[in-house]
N, C-alpha and C positions, 0 to 999 in steps of 0.2 A: 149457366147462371139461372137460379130460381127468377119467379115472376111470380109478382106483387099479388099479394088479392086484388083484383078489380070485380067492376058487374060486367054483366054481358049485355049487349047492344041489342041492336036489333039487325038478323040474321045469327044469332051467337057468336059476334064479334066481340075480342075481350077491349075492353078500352082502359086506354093508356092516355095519361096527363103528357105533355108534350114535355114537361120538366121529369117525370119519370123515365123517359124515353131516352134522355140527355143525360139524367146518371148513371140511366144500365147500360150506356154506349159509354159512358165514361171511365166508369170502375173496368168497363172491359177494355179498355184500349189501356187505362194505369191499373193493372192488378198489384201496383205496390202500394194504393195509397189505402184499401181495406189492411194493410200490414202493418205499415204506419198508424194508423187510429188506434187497433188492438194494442202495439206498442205504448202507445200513448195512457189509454186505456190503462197497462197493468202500471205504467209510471207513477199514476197518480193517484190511484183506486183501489191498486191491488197491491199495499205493504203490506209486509209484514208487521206483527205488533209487538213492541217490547214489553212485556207487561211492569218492568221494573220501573221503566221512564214513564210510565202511563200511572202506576203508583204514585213515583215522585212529583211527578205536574198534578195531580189532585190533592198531595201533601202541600204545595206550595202555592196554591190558589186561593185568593183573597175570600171569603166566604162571600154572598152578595145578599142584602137588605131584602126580606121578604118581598116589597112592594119597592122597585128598581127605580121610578122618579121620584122618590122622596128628596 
């Protein structure tokens, strides 16, 4: 598992947040749940695009008033 940027201390100790410490012991005891997020990730971010429906929803969109509180 990679390690974060941090600064180095004093003796060139690297220092670590005691909540960084607590997800890289995390993710390493569940290596499913970085698989899960990725998943998640292409579910909702990474479609495809139809360009036909995306035509059609710009055909059928209300125009809207230059200055929107009028």
């Amino acid at each position: 598992m990679k390690h974060r940027a941090s600064w180095y201390g004093p003796g060139g100790a690297v220092y670590q947040s005691e909540f960084t410490r607590f997800i890289d012991g995390y993710l390493h005891d569940h290596p499913g749940v970085v698989r899960d997020q990725q998943l998640g990730w292409r579910t909702w971010w990474e479609r495809p695009v139809k360009l036909d429906d995306l035509e059609k929803a710009q055909q059928d969109s209300v125009p809207l008033p230059p200055y929107y509180y009028e």
